[in-house]
C-alpha positions as CSV (number, residue, x, y, z in Angstrom):
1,X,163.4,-3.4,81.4
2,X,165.0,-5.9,78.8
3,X,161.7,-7.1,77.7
4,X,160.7,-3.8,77.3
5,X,163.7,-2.5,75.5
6,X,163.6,-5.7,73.1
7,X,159.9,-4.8,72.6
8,X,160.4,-1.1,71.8
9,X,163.2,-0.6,70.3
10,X,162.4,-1.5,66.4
11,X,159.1,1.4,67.4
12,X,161.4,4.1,68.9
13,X,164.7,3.1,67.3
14,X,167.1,3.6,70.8
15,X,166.8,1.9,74.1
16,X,164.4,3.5,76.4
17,X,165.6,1.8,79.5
18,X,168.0,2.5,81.3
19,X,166.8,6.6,81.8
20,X,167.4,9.0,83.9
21,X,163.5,8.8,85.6
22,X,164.3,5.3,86.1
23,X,167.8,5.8,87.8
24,X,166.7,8.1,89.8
25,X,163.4,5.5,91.4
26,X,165.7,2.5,91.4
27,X,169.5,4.3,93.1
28,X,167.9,6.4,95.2
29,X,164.0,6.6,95.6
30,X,163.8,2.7,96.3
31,X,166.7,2.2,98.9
32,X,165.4,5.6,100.7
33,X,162.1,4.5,101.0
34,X,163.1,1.0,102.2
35,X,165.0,3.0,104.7
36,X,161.6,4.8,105.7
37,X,159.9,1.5,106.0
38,X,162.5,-0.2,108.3
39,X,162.4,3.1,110.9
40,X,159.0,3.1,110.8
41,X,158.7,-0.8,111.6
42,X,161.5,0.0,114.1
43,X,159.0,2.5,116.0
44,X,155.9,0.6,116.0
45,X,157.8,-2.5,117.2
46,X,158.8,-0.5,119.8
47,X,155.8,1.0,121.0
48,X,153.3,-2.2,120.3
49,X,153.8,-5.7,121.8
50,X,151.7,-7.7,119.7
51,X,154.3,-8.9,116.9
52,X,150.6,-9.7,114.4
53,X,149.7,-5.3,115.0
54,X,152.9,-4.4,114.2
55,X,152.9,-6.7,111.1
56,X,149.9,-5.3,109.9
57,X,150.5,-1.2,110.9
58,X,153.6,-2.4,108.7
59,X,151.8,-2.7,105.3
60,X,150.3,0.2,105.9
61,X,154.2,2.4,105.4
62,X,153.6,1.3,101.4
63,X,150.3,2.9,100.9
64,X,152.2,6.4,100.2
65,X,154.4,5.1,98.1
66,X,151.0,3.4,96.3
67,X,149.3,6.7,96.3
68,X,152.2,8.3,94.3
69,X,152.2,5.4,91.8
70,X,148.2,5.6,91.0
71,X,148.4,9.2,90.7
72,X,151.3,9.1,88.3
73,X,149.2,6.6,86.4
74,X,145.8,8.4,86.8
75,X,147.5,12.0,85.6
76,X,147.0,13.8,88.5
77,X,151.3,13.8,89.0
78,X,153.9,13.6,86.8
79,X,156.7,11.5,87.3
80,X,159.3,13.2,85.4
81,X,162.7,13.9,86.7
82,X,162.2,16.8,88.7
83,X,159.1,15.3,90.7
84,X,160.8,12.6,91.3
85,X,164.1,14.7,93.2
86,X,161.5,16.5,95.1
87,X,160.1,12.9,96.4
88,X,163.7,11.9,97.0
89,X,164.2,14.9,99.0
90,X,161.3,14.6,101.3
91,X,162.0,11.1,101.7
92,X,165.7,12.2,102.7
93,X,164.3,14.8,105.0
94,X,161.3,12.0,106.6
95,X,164.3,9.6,106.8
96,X,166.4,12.0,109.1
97,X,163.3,13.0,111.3
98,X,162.5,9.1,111.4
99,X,165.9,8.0,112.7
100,X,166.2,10.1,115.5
101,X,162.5,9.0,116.7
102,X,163.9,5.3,116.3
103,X,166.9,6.0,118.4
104,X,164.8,7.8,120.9
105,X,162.2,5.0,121.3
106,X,163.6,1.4,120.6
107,X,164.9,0.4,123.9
108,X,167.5,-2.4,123.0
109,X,168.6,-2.8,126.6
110,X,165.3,-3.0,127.9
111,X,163.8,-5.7,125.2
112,X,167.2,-7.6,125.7
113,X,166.9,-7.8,129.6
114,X,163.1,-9.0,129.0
115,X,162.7,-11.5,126.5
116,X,162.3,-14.6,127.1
């Protein structure tokens, strides 16, 4: 965002970065969706047993968050500041539904009694 700011700023004549889009992905957007990806990690580690599956199922949790980038990019969504509350509110809402499925199926006792 520096580099970008040094680079823009004699063109617009203000800093563009920091803005309000960009507070909004990086204080609450990013740490909710990292949130989203743990739980679900948390759920297929509790329901696979082959730590490589789980891995892999794992990359898959980003492909939403992909999606949303190539369509901002591509035109099809805009990520303006409203869009991107209504993304922050279903992650908020997925987040919720997500943590009470992890509770419900990662068995801590149950992996701690059987590993070896």
């Amino acid at each position: 965002m520096a580099l970008i700011d040094r680079v823009t700023y004699s063109t617009f004549g203000y800093l563009y970065f920091p803005n309000w889009s960009m507070d909004v992905i990086l204080l609450v957007i990013a740490p909710l969706a990292s949130i989203l990806c743990v739980e679900l990690n948390v759920i297929m580690s509790a329901r696979l047993s082959d730590v490589r599956a789980v891995q892999q199922l794992g990359g898959l949790s980003v492909l939403p968050f992909a999606g949303i980038y190539v369509a901002g990019e591509i035109g099809l969504v805009t990520l303006d500041s409203t869009n991107l509350l209504a993304i922050a509110a279903a992650l908020v809402a997925c987040d919720l539904a997500l943590f009470f499925v992890s509770t419900k199926t990662f068995r801590r006792e149950e992996i701690l009694t059987k590993w070896k």
